[in-house]
NULUMMI-439990 format. One record per residue: residue number from 1; residue in three letters; y, x negated, z of N, C-alpha, C, O in turn. Coordinates in steps of 0.02 Angstrom, whole numbers. Last residue first. Layout:
REM residues N
NUM;ala;Y;X;Z;Y;X;Z;Y;X;Z;Y;X;Z $
...
REM end
This chain:
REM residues 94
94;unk;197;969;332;204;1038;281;269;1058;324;300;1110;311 $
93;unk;65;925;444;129;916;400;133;976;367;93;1022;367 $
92;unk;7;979;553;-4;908;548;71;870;495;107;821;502 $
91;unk;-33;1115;569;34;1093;583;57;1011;574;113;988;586 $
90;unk;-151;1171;542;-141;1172;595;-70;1100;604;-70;1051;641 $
89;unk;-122;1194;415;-140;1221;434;-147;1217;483;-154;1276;502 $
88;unk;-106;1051;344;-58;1114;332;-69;1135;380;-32;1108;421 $
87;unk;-234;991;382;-181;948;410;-129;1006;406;-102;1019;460 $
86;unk;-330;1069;301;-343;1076;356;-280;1054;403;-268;1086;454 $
85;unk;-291;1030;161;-259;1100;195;-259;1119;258;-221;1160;283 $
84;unk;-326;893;189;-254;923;159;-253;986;178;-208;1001;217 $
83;unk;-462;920;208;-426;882;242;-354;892;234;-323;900;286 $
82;unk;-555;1050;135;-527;997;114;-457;993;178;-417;1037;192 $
81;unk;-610;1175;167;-650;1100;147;-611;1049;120;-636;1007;83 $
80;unk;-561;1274;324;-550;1233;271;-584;1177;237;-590;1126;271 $
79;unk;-636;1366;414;-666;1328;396;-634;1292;329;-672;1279;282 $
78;unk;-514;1461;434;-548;1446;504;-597;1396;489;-615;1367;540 $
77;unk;-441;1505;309;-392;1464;363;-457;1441;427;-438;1399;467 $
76;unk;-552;1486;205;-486;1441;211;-460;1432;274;-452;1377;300 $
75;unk;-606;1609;266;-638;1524;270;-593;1471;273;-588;1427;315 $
74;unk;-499;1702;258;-559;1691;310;-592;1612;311;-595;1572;358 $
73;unk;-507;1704;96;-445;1679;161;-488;1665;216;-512;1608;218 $
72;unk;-612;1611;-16;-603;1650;38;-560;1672;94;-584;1655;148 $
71;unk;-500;1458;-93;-554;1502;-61;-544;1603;-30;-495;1640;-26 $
70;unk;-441;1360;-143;-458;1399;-171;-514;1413;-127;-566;1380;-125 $
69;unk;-332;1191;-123;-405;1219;-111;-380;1307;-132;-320;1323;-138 $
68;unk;-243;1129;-205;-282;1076;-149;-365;1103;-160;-418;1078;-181 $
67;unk;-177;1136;-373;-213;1144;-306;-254;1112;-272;-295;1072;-293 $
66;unk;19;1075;-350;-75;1055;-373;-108;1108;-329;-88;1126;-274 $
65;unk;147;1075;-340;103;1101;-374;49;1100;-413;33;1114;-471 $
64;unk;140;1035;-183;191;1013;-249;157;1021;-299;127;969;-315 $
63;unk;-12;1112;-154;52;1072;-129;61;1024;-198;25;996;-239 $
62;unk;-79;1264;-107;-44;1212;-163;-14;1160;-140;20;1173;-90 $
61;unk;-227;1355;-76;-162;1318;-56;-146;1268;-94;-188;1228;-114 $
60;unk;-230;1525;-110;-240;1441;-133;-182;1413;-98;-123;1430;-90 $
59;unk;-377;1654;-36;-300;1627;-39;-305;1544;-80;-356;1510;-83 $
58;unk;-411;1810;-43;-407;1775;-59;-346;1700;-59;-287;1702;-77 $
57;unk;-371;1925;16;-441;1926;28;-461;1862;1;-519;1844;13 $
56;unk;-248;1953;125;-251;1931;75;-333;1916;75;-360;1896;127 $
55;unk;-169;1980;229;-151;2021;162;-197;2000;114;-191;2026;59 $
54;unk;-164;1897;347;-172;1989;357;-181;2015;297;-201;2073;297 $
53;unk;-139;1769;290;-208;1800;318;-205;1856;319;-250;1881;286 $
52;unk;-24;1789;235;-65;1774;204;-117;1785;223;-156;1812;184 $
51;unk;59;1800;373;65;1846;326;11;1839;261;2;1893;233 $
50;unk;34;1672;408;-4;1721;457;-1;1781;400;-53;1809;383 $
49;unk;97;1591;313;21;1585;308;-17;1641;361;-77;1654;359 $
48;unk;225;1618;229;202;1634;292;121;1636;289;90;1683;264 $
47;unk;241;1580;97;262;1514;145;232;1547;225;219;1510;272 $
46;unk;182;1624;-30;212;1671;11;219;1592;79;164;1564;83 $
45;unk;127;1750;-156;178;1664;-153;218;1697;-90;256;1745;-83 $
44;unk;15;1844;-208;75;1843;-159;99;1768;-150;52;1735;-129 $
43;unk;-39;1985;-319;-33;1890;-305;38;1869;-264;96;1876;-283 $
42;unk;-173;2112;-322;-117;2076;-298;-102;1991;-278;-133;1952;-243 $
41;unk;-236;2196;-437;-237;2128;-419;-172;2109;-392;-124;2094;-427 $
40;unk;-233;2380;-383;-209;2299;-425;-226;2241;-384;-230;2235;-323 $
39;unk;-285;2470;-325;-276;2478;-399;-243;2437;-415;-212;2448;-468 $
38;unk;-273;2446;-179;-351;2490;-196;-343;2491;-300;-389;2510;-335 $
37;unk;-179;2361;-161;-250;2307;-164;-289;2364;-199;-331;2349;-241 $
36;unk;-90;2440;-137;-69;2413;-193;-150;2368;-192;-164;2345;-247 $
35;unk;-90;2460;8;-122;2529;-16;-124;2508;-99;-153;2549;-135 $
34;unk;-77;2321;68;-146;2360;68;-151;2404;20;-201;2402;-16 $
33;unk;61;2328;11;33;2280;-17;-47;2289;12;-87;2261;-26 $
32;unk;105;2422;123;126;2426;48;63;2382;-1;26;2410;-42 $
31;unk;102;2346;235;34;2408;221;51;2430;144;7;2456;109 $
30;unk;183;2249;206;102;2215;226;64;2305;194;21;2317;151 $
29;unk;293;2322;216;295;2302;144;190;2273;145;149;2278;100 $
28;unk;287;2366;345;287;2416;313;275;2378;228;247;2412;185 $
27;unk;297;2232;420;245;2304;425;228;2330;365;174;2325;335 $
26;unk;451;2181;378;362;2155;338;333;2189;342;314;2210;288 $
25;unk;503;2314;452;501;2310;378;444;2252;357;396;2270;323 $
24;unk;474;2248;582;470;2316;571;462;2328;472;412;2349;443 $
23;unk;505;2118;581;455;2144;606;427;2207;561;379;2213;523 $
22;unk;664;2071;455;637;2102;520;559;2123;518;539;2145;464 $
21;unk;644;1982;307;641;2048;358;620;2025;416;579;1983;432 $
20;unk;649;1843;252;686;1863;289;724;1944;340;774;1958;374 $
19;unk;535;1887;144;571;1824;165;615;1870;198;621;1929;180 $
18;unk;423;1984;105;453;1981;164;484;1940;196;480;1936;257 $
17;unk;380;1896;-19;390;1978;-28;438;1997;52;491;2027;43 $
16;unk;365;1796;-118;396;1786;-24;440;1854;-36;498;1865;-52 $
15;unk;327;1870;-248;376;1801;-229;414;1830;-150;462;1865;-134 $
14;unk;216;1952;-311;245;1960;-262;280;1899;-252;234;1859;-243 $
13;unk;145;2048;-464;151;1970;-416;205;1994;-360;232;2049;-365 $
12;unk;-3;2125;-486;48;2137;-462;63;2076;-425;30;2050;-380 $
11;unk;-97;2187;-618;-71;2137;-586;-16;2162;-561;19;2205;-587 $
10;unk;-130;2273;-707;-136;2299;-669;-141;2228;-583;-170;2227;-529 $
9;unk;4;2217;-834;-40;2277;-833;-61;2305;-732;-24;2341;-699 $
8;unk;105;2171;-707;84;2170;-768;18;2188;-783;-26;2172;-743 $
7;unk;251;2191;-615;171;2221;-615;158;2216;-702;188;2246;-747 $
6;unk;322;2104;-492;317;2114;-561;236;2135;-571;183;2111;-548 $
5;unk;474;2070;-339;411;2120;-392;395;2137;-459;432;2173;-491 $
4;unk;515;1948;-280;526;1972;-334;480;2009;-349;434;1981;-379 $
3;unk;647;1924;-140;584;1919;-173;597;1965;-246;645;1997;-266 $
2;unk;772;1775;-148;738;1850;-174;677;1867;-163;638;1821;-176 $
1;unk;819;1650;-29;776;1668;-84;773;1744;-90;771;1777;-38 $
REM end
């Protein structure tokens, strides 16, 4: 896969922005995507759910393109309300 960068007005999408970097480079694209939070809405599609926690003040989880759940990242991943994301999330399926 590509990723893909697109900034509309003060949106900024991201498609699996760090698929297949090295350590060292996600770093550097993660603090990219901090210093991009202080003047855009950032939207990340992103299959790494640890990379989703560090980045993200918000997160949805989808599956086959519904949403499950919509929350708080923080809550989502340590208090999920719905059984489907909770099963994602600690490895049950997905």
């Amino acid at each position: 896969m590509r990723a893909v960068l697109l900034f509309a007005r003060k949106c900024c999408w991201l498609d699996e922005p760090c698929s297949a970097l090295d350590p060292i480079s996600t770093g550097r694209i993660e603090e990219l995507i901090t210093e991009l939070k202080q003047d855009y809405t950032v939207v990340i599609v992103t299959h790494n759910m640890q990379q989703a926690a560090r980045c993200s003040d918000h997160t949805a989880f989808m599956y086959l393109g519904e949403l499950i759940e919509f929350s708080d990242t923080d809550a989502l991943f340590t208090r999920p309300a719905k059984k489907q994301t909770e099963d994602y999330i600690t490895g049950r399926y997905g």
